[in-house]
C-alpha positions in Angstrom: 1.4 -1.0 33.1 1.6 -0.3 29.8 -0.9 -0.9 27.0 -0.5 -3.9 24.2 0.2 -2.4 20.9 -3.0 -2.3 19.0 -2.9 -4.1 15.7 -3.6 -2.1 12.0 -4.0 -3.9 9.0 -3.4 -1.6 6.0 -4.3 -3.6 2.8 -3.1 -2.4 -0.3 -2.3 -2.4 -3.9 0.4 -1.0 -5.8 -1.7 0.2 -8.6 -3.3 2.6 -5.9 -1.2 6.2 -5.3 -3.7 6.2 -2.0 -2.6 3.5 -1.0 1.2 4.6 -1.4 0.1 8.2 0.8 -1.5 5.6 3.3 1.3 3.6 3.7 3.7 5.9 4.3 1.8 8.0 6.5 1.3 4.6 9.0 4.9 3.7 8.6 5.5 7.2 10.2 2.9 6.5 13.1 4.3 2.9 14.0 6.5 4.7 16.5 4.1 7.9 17.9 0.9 5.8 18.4 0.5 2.8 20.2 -0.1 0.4 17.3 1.7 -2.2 15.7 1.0 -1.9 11.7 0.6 -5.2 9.6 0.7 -4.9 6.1 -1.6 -7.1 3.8 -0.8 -6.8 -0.3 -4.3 -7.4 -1.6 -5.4 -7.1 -5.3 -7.8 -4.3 -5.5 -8.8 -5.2 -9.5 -10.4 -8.5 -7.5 -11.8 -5.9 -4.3 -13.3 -3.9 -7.0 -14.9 -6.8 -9.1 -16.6 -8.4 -5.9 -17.7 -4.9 -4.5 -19.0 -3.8 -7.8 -16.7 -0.3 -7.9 -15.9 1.7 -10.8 -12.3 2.5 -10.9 -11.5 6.3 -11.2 -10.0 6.2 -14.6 -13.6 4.9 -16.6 -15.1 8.3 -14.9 -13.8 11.0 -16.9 -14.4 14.2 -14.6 -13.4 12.4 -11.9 -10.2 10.7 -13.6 -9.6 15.0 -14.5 -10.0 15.3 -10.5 -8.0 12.8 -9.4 -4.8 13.8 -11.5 -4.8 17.5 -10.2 -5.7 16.5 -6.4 -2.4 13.9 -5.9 -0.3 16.9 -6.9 -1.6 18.6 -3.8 -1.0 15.7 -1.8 1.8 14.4 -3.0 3.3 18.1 -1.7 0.8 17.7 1.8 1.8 14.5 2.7 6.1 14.6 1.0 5.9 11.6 -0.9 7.5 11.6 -4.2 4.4 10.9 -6.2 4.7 11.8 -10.0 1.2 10.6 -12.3 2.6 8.2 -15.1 2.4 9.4 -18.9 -0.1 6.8 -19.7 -2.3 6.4 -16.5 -4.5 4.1 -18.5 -2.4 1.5 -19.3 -0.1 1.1 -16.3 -3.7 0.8 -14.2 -5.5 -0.9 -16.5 -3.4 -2.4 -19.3 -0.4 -3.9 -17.2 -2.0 -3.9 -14.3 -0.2 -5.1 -10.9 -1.1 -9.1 -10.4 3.0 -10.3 -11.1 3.8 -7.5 -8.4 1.7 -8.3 -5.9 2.4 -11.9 -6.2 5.6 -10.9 -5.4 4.9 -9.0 -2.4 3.0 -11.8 -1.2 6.2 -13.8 -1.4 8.0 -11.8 0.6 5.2 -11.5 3.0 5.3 -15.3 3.3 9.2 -15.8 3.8 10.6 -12.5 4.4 7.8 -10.4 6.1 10.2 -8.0 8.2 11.4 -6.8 4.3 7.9 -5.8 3.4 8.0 -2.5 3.9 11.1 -1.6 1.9 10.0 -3.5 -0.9 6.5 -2.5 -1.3 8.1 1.4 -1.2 10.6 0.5 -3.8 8.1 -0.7 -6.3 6.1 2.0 -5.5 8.8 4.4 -6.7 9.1 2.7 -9.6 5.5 3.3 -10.7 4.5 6.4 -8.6 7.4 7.8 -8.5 10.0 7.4 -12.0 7.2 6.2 -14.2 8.8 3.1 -14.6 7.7 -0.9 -15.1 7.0 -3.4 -12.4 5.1 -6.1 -14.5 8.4 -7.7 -15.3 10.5 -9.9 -13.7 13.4 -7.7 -14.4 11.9 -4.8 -13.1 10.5 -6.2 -9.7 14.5 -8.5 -9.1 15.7 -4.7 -9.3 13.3 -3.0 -6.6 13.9 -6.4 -4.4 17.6 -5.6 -4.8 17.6 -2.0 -4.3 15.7 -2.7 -0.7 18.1 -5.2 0.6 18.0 -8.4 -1.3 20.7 -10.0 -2.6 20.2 -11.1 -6.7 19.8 -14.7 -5.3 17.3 -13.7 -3.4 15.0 -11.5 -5.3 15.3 -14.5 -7.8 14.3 -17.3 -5.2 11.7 -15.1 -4.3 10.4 -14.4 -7.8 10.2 -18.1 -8.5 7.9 -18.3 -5.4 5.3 -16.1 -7.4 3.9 -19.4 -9.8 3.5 -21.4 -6.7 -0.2 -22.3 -5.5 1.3 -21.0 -2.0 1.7 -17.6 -3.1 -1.2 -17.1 -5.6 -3.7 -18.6 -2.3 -2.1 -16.2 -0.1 -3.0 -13.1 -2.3 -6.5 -14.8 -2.9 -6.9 -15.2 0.7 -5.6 -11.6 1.5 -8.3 -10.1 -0.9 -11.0 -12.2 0.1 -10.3 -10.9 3.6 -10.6 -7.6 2.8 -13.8 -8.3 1.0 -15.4 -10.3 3.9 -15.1 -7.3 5.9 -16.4 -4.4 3.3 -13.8 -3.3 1.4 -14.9 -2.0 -1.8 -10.8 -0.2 -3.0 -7.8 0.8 -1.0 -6.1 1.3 0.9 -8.8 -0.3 3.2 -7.5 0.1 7.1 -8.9 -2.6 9.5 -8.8 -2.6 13.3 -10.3 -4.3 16.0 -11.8 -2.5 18.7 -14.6 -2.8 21.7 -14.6 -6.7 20.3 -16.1 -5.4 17.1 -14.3 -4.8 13.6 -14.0 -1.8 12.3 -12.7 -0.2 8.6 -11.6 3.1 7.3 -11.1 3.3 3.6 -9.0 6.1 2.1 -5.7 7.8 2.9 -7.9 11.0 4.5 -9.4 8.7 6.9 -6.3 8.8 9.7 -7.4 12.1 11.7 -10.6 10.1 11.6 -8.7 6.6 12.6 -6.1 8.8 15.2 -9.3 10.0 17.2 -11.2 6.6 17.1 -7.8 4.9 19.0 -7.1 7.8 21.2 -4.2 8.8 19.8 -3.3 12.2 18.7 -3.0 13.5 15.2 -0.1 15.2 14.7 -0.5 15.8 10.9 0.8 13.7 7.8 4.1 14.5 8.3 4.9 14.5 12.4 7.9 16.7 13.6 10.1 14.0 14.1 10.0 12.7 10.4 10.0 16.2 9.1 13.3 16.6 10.7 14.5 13.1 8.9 12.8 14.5 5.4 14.7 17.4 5.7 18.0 16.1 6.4 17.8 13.5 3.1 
């Protein structure tokens, strides 16, 4: 008899490139391991207020680092990552509260669309350098993954209700209840205790504590389907 699919929670932030590497490296595993992946948009600026982290870009050498090492892994892991002229102020600046609000939306009405939006948006700002702080800008990611205009609209509207700003409060106070201090944060249950692994370079790690056999960021069977695109 065959095992349940164990559940992941990846909880994440747009503003975080790691998170993006994360993502996408899960999204390949959904079908190779025996998991079943939940995504949870969080806000990390609140994660790393409550933990007491310093983001990356207030420490210079390690802002210097950071730029030069997801070049390397944007190759290692084939995700279109690209660092944005003015690091600064899309992370700090604009920020990524409207965005996530929206994702929580969609969580909330359309969750099975989750994953196509939250990698649209992610190309916009990883990707093509471009905005996803305004309404215009997030209705045209919605779009490009599936919506329909009257959709991405309703769905916008959504983002100023108390539904949707306590559902991202609640997602990032969960994270923060069990130890997150940035993201992506990974959470799984296991021997009846809880268990997180922060960090896109944590999945060998995560692959060994479930069993299940690491096979490298990019498996063969999504090389073949990178390769053919």
């Amino acid at each position: 008899m065959s095992r349940l699919p164990r559940k992941l929670e990846l909880f994440y932030d747009l503003l975080s490139p790691y998170s993006w590497l994360g993502f996408e490296v899960l999204c390949r595993y959904q079908n190779i391991w025996n998991i079943s992946l939940k995504l949870r948009p969080s806000f990390l600026a609140g994660i790393m207020r409550d933990s007491g982290n310093l983001r990356p870009v207030f420490v210079p050498r390690k802002k210097k680092y950071l730029k030069d090492e997801l070049q390397y892994l944007a190759e290692f892991y084939q995700v279109p990552l690209v660092i944005p002229r003015d690091l600064r102020g899309v992370v700090i600046d604009k920020g990524s509260l409207d965005a996530m609000r929206f994702l929580s939306s969609v969580e909330i009405k359309n969750p099975e669309m989750l994953e196509k939006v939250s990698r649209e948006l992610w190309m916009r700002i990883w990707s093509r350098d471009e905005d996803i702080t305004e309404p215009q800008s997030i209705q045209i990611a919605a779009e490009k993954a599936g919506f329909s205009e009257e959709q991405a609209k309703g769905l916008l509207e959504r983002c100023s209700t108390e539904e949707v700003k306590e559902k991202l409060r609640e997602t990032t106070d969960t994270a923060c209840k069990y130890g997150a201090f940035g993201l992506p944060t990974v959470l799984f249950h296991m021997d009846d205790k809880s268990h997180i692994l922060f960090g896109s370079d944590r999945l060998e790690l995560l692959a060994h504590l479930l069993g299940e056999q690491w096979l490298g960021p990019v498996p063969s069977t999504v090389k073949s389907k990178l390769s053919a695109i």
